[in-house]
DRENBA-634979 format. One record per residue: residue number from 1; residue in one letter; x, z, y of N, C-alpha, C in turn. Coordinates in nm, 4 decimals, padded with zeros to 6 digits, m for minus. Layout:
REM DRENBA-634979
<n = NUM&res = A&n.px = X&n.pz = Z&n.py = Y&ca.px = X&ca.pz = Z&ca.py = Y&c.px = X&c.pz = Z&c.py = Y> $
...
END
This chain:
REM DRENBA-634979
<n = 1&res = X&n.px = 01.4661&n.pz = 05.6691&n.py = m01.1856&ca.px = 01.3366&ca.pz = 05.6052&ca.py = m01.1948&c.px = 01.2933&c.pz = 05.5525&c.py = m01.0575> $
<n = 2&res = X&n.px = 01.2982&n.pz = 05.6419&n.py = m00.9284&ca.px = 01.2574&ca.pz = 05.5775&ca.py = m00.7931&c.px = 01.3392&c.pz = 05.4667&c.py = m00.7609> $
<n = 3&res = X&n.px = 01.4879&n.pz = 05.4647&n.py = m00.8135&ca.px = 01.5499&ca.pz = 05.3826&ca.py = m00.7787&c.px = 01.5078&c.pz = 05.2524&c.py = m00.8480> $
<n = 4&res = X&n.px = 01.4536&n.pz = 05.2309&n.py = m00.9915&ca.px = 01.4301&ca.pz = 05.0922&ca.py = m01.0664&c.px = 01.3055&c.pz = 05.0983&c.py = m00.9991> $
<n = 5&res = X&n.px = 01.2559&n.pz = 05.1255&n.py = m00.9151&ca.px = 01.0887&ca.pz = 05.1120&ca.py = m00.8646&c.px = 01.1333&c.pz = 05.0310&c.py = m00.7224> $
<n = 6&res = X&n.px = 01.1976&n.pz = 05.1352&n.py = m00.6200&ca.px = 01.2375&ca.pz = 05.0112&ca.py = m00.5071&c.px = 01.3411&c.pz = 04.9241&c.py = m00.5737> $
<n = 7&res = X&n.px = 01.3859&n.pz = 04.8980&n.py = m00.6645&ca.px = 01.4318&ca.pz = 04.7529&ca.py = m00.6532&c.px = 01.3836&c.pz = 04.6825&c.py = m00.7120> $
<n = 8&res = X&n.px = 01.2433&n.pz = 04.7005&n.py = m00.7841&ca.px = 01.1835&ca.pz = 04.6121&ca.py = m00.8433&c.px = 01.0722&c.pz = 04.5763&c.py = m00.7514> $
<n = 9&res = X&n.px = 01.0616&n.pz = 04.6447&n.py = m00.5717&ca.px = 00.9855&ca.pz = 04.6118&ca.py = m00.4944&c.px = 01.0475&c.pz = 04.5163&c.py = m00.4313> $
<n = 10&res = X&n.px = 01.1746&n.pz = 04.5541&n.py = m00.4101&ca.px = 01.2858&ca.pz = 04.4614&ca.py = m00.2978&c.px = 01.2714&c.pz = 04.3308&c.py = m00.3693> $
<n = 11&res = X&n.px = 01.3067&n.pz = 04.3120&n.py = m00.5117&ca.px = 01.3011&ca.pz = 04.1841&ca.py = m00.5663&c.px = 01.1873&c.pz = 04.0782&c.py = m00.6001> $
<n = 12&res = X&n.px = 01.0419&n.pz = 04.2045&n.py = m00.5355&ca.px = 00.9317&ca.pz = 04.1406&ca.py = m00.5443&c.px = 00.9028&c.pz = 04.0614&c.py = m00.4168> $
<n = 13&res = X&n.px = 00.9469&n.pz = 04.1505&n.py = m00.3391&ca.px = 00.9101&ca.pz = 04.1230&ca.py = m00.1677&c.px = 01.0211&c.pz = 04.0026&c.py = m00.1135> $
<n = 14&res = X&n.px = 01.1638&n.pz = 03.9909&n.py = m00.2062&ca.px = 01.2520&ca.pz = 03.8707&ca.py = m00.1692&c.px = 01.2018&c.pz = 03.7681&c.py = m00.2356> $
<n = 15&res = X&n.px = 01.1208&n.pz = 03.7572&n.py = m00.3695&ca.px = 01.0715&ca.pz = 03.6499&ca.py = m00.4340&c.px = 00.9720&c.pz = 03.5575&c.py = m00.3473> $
<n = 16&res = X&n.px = 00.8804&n.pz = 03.6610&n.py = m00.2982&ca.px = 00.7475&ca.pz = 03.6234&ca.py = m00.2533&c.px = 00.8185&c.pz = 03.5216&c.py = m00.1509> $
<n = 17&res = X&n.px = 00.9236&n.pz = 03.6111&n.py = m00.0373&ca.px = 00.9858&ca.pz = 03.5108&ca.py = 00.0724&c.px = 01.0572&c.pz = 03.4285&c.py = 00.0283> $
<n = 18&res = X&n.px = 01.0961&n.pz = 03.3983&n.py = m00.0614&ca.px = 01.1653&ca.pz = 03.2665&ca.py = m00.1246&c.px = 01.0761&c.pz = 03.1457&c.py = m00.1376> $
<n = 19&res = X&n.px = 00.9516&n.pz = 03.2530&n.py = m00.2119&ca.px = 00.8275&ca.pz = 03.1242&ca.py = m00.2409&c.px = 00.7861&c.pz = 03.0339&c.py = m00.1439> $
<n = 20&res = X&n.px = 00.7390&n.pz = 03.1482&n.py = m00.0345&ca.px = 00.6736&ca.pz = 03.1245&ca.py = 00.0457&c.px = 00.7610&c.pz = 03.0238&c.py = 00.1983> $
<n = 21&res = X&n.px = 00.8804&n.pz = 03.0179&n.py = 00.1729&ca.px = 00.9552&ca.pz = 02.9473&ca.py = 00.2478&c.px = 00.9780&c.pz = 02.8043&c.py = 00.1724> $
<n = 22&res = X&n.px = 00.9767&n.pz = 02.8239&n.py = 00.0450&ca.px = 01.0372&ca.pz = 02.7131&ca.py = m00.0143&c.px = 00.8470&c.pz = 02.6368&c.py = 00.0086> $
<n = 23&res = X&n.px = 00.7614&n.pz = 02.6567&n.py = 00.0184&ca.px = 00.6354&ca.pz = 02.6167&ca.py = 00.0327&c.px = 00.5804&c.pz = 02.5738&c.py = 00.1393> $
<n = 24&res = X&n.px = 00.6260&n.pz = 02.6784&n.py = 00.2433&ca.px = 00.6208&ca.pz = 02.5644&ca.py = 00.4001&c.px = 00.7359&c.pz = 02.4714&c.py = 00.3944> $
<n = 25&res = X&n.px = 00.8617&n.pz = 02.4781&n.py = 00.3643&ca.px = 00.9395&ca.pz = 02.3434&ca.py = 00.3109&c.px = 00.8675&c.pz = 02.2394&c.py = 00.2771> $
<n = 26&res = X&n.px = 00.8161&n.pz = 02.2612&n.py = 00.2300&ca.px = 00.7149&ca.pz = 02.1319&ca.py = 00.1607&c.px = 00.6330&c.pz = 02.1135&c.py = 00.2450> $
<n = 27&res = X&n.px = 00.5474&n.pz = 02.1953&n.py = 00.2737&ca.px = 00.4747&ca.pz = 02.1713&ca.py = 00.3397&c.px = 00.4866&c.pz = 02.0801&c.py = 00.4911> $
<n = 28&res = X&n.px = 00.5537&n.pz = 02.1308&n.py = 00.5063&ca.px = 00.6317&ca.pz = 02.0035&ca.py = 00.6094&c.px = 00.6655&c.pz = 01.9145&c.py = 00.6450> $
<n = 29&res = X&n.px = 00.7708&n.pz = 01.9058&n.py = 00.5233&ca.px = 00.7742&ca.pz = 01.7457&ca.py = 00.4477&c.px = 00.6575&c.pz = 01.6763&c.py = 00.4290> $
<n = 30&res = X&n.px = 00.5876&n.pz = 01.7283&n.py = 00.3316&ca.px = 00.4473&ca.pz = 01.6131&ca.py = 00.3853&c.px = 00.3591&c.pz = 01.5808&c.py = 00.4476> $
<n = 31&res = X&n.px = 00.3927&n.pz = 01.7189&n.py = 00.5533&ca.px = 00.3529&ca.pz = 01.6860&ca.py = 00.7428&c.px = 00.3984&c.pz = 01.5421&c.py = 00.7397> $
<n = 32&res = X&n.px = 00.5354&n.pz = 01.5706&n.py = 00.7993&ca.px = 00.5820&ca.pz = 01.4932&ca.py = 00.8253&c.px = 00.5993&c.pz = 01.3456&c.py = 00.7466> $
<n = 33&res = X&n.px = 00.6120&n.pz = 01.3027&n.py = 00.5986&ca.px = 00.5759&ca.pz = 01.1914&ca.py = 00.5608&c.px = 00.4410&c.pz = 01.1231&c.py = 00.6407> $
<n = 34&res = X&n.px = 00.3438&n.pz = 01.2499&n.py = 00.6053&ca.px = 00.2049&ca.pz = 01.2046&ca.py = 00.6606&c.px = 00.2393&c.pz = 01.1142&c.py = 00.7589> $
<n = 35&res = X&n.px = 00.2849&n.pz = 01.1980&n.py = 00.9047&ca.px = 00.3187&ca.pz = 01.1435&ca.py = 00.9995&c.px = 00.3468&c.pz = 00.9833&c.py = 01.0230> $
<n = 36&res = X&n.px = 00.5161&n.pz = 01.0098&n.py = 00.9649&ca.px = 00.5700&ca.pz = 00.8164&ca.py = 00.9571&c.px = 00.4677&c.pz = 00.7498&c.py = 00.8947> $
<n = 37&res = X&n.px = 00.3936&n.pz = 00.7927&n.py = 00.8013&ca.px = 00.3037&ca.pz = 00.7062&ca.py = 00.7237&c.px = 00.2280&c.pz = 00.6137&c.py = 00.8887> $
<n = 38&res = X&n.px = 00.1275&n.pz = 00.7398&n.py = 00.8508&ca.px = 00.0300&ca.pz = 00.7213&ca.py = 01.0188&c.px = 00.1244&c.pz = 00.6470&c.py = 01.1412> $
<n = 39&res = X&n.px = 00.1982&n.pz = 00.6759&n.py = 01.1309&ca.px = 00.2484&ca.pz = 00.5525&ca.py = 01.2606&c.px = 00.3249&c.pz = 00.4144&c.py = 01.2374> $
<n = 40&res = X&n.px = 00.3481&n.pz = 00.4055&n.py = 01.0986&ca.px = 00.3585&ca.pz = 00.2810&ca.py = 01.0310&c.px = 00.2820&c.pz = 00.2090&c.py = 01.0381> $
<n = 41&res = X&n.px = 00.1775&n.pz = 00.2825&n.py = 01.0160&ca.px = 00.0164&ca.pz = 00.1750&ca.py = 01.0083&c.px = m00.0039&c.pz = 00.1344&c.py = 01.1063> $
<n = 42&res = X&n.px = m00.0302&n.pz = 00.2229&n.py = 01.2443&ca.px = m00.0293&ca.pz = 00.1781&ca.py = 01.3356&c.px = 00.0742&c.pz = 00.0543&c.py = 01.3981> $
<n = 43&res = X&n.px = 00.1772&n.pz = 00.0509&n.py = 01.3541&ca.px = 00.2524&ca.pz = m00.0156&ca.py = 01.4043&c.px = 00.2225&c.pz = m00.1758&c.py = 01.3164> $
<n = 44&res = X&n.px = 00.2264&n.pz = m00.1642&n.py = 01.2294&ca.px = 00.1662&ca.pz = m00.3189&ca.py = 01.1345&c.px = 00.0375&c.pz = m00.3228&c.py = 01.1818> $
<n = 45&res = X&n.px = m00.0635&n.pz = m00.2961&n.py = 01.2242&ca.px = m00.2115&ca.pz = m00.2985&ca.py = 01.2733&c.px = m00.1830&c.pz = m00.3680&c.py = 01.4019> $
<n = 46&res = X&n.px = m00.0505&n.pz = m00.3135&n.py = 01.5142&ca.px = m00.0492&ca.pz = m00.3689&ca.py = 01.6548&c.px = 00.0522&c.pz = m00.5196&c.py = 01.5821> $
<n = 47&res = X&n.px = 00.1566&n.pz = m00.5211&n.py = 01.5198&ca.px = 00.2200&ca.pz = m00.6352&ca.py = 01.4909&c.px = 00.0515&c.pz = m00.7379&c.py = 01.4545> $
<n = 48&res = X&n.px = m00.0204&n.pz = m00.7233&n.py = 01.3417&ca.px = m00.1679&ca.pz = m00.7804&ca.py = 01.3040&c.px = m00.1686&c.pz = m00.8471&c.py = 01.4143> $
<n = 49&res = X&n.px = m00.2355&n.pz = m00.7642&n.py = 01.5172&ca.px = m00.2827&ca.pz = m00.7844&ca.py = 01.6204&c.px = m00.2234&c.pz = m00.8874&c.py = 01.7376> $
<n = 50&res = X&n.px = m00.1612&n.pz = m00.8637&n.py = 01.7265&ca.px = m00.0271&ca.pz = m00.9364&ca.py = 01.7997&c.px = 00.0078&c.pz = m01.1254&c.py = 01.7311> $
<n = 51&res = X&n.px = 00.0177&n.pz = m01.0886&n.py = 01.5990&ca.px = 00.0163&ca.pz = m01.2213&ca.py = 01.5124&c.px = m00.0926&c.pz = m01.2862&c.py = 01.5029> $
<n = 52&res = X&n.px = m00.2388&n.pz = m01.2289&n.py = 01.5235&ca.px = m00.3358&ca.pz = m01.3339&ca.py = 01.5274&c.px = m00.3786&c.pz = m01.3871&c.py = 01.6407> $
<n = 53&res = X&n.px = m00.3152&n.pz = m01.3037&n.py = 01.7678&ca.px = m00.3517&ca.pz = m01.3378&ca.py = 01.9215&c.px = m00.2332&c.pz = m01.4921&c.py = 01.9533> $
<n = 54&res = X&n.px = m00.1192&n.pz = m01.4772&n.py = 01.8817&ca.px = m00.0717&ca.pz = m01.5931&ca.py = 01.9053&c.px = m00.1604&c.pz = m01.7513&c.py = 01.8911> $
<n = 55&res = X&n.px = m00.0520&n.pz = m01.8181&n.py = 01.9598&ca.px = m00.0784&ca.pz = m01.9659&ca.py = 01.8930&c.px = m00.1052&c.pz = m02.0412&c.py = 01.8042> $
<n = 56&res = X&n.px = m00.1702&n.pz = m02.1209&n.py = 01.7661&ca.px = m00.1167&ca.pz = m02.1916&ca.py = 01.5970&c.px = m00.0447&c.pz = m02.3148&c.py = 01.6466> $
<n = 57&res = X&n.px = 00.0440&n.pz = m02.2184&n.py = 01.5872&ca.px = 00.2038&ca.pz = m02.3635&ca.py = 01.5546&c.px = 00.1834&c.pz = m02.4763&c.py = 01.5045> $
<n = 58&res = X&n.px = 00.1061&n.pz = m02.4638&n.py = 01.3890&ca.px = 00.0819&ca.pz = m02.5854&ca.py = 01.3239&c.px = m00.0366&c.pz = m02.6602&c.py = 01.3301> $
<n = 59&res = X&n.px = m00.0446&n.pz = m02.8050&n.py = 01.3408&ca.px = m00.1699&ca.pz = m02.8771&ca.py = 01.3379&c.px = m00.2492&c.pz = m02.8755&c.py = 01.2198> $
<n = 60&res = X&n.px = m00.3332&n.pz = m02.9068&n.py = 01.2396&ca.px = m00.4216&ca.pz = m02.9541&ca.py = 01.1264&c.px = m00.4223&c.pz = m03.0434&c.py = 00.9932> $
<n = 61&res = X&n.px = m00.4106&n.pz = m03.1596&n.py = 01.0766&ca.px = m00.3593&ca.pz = m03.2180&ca.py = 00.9615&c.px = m00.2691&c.pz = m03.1997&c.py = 00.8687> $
<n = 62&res = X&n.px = m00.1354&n.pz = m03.1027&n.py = 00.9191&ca.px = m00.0031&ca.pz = m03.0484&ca.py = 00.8530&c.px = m00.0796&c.pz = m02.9593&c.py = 00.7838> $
<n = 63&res = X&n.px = m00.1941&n.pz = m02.8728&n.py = 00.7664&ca.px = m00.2424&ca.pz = m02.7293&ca.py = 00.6828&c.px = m00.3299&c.pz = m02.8200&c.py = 00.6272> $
<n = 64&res = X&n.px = m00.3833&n.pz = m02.9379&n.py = 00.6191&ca.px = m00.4457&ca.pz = m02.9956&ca.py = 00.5400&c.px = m00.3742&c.pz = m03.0885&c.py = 00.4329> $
<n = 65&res = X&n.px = m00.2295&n.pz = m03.1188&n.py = 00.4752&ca.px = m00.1322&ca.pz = m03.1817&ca.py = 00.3866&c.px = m00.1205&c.pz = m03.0594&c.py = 00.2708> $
<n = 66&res = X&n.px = m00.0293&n.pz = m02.9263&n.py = 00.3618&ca.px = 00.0077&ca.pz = m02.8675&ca.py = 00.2450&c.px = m00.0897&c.pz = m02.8269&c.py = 00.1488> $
<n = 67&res = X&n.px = m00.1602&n.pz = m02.7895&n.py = 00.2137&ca.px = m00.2947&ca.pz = m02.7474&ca.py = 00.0956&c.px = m00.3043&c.pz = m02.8589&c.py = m00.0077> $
<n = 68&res = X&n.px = m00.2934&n.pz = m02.9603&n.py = 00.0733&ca.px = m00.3391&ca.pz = m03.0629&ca.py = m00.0876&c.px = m00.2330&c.pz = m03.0509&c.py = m00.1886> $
<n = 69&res = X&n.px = m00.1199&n.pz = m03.0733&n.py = m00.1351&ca.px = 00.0171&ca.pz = m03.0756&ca.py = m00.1746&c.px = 00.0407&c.pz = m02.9384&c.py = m00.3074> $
<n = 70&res = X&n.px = m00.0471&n.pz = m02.8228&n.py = m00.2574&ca.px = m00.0288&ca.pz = m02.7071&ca.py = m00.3331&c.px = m00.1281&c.pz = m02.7183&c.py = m00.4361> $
<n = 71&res = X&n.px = m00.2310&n.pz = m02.7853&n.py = m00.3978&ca.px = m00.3403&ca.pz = m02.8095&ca.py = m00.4906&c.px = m00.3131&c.pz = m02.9076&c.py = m00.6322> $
<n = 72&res = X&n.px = m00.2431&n.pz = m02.9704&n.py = m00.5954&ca.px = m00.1997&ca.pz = m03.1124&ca.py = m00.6442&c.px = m00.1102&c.pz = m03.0319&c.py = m00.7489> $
<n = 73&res = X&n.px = m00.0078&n.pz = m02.9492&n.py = m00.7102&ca.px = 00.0901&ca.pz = m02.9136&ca.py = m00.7977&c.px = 00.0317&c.pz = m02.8053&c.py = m00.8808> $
<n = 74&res = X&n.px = m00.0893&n.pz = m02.6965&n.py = m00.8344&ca.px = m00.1521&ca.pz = m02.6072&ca.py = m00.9341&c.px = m00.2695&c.pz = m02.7128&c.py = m01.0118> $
<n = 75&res = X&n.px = m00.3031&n.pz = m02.7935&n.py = m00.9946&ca.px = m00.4223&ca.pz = m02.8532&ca.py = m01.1154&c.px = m00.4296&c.pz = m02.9863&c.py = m01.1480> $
<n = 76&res = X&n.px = m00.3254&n.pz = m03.0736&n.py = m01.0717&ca.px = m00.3184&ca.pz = m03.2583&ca.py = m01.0748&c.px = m00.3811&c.pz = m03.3100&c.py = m00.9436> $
<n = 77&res = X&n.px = m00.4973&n.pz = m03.3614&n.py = m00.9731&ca.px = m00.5923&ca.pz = m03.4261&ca.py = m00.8695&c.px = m00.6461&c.pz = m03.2688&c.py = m00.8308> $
<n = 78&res = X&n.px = m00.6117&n.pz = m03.3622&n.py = m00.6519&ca.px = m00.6796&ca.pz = m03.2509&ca.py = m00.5584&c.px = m00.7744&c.pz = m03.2928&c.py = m00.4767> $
<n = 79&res = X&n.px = m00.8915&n.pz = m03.2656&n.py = m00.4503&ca.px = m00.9504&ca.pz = m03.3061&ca.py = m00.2748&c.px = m00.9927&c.pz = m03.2399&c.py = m00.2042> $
<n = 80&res = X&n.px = m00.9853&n.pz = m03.2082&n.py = m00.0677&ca.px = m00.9998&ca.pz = m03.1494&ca.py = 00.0147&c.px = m01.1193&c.pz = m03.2098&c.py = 00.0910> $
<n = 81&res = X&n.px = m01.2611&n.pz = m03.1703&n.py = 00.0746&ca.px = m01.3890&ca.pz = m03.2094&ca.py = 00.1371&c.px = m01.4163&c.pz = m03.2201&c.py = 00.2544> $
<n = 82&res = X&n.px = m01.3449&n.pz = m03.0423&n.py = 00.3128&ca.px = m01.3943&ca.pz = m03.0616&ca.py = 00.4297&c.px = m01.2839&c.pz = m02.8925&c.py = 00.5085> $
<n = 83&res = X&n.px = m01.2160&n.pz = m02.9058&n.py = 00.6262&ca.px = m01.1632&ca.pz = m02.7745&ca.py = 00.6428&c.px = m01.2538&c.pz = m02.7233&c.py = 00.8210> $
<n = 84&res = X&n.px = m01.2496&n.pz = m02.6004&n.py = 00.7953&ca.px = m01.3233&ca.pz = m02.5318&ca.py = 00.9075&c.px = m01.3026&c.pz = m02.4069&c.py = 00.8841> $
<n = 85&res = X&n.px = m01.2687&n.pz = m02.3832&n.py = 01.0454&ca.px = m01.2123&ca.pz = m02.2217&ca.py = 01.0793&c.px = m01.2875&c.pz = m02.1040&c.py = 01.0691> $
<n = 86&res = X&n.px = m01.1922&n.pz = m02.0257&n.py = 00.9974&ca.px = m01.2885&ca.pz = m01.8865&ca.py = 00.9520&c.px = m01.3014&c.pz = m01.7997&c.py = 01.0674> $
<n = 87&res = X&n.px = m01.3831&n.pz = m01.7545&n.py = 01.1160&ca.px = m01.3765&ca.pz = m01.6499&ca.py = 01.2423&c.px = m01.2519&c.pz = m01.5230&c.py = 01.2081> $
<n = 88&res = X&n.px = m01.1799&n.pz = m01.5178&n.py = 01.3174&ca.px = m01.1018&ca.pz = m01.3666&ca.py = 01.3116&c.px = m01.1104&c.pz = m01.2665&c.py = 01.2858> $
<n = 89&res = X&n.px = m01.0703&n.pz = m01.1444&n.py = 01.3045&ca.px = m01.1207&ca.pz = m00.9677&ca.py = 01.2486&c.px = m01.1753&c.pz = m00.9724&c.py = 01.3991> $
<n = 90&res = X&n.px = m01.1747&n.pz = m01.0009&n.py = 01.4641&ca.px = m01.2172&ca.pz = m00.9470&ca.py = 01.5991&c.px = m01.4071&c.pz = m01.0810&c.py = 01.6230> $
<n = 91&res = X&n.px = m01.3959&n.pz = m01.1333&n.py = 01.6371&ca.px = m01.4860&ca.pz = m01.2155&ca.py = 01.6103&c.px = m01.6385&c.pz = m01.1924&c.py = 01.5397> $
<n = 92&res = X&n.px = m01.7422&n.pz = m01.2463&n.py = 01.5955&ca.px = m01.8476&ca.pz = m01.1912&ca.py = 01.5104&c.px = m01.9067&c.pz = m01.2842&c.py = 01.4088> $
<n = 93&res = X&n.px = m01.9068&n.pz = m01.2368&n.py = 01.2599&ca.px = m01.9790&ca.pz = m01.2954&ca.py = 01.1928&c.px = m02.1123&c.pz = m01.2526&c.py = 01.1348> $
<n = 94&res = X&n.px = m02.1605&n.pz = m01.3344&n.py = 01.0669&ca.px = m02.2948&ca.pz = m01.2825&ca.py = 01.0421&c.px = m02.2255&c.pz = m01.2161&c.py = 00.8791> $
<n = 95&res = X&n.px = m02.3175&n.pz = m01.1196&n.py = 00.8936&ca.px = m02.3014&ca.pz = m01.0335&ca.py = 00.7055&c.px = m02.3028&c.pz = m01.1521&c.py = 00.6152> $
<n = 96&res = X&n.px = m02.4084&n.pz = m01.1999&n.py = 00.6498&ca.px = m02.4733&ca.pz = m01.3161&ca.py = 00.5188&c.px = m02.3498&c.pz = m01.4542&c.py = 00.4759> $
<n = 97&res = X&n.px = m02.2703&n.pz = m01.4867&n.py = 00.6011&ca.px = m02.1666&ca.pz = m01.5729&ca.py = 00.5576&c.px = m02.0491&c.pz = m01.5081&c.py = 00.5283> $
<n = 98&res = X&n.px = m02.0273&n.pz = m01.3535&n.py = 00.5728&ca.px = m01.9586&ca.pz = m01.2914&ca.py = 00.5346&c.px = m01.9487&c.pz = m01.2463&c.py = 00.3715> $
<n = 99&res = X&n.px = m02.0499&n.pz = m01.2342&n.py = 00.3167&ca.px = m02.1207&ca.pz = m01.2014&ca.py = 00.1588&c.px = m02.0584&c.pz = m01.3485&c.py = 00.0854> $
<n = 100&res = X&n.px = m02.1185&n.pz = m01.4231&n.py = 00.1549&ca.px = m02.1423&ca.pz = m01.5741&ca.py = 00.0843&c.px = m02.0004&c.pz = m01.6108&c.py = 00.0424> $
<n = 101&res = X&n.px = m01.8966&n.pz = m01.5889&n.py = 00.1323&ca.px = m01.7834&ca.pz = m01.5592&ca.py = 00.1486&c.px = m01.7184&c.pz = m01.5070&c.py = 00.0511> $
<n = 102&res = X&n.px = m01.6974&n.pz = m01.4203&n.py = 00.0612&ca.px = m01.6905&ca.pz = m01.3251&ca.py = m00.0628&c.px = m01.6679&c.pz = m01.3670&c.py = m00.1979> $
<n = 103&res = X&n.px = m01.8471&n.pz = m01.3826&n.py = m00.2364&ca.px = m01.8796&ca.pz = m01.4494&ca.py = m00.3528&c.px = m01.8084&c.pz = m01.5852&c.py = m00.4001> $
<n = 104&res = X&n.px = m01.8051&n.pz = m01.6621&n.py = m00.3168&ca.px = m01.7497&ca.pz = m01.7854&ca.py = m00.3179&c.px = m01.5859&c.pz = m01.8252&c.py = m00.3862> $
<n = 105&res = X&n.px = m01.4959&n.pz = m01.6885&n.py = m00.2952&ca.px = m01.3622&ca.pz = m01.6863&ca.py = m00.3207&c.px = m01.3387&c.pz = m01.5885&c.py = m00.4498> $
<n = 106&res = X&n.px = m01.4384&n.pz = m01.5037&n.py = m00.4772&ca.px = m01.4638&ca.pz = m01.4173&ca.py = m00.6116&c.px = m01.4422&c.pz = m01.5013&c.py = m00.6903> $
<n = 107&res = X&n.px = m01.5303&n.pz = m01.6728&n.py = m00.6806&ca.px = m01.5738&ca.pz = m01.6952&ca.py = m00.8685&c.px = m01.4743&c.pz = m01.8255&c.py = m00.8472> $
<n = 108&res = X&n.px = m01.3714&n.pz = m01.8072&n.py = m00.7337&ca.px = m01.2659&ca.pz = m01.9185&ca.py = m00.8061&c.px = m01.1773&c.pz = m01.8639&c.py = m00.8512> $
<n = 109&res = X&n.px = m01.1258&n.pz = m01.8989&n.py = m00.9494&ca.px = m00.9459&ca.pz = m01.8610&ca.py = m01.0533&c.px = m00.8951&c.pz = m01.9897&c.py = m01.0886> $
<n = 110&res = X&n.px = m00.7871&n.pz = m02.0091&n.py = m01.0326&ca.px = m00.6912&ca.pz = m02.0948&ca.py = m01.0469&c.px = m00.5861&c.pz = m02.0307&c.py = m01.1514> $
<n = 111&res = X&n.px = m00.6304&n.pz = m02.1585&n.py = m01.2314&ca.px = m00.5667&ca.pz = m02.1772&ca.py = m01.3708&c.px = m00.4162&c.pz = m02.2454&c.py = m01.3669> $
<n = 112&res = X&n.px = m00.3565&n.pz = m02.2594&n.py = m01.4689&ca.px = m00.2211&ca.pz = m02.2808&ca.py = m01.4798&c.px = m00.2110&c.pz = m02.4596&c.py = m01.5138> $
<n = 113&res = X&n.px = m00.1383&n.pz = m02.4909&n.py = m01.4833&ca.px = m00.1230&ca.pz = m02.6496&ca.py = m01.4857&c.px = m00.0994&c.pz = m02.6937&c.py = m01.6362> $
<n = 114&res = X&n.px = m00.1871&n.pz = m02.7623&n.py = m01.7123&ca.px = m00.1572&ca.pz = m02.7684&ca.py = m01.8640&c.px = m00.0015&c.pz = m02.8413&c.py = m01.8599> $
<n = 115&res = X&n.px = 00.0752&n.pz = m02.7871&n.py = m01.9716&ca.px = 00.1783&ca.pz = m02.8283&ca.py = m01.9812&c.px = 00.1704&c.pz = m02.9786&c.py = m02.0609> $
END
């Protein structure tokens, strides 16, 4: 009888350390995912950063071609009224054109070109 008692302690006390290892295992692991996550971001946030501090390659008139060009092929007749630069993430805008903004690009849906 003492004997089925310690080994039903031994097999309690090796379970628990099985658990409990196989659980910081994990636990670790999604330390560590966490981690790469978090410095992924960071790293596409400094690339961001980096890509909007550049140059613009292209002129104007060329981003006012293709646009029409894309316009033309999603709905037929296209026109382009008027183009003007949106301020950057770094840049200050006001809330109110920021909202207006918003709203504006909300209530367009581009539809499919009737066949």
């Amino acid at each position: 009888m003492n004997e089925t008692i310690s080994f039903g302690v031994n097999l309690t006390i090796v379970g628990l350390c099985i658990t409990f290892a196989a659980l910081a295992a994990i636990s670790l692991g999604v330390a560590l995912m966490r981690w790469l996550d978090e410095k992924g971001h960071l790293r596409e946030e400094r690339e961001k950063q980096l890509a909007l501090e550049k140059e613009q390659t292209i002129d104007n008139l060329t981003l006012v071609l293709i646009a029409a060009a894309v316009g033309t092929m999603l709905q037929g007749r296209f026109y382009i009224r008027s183009v003007r630069r949106i301020p950057l993430i770094g840049e200050r805008a006001s809330p109110w054109s920021m909202q207006g903004r918003a709203v504006l690009l909300g209530s367009h849906v581009v539809g499919r070109k009737p066949s």
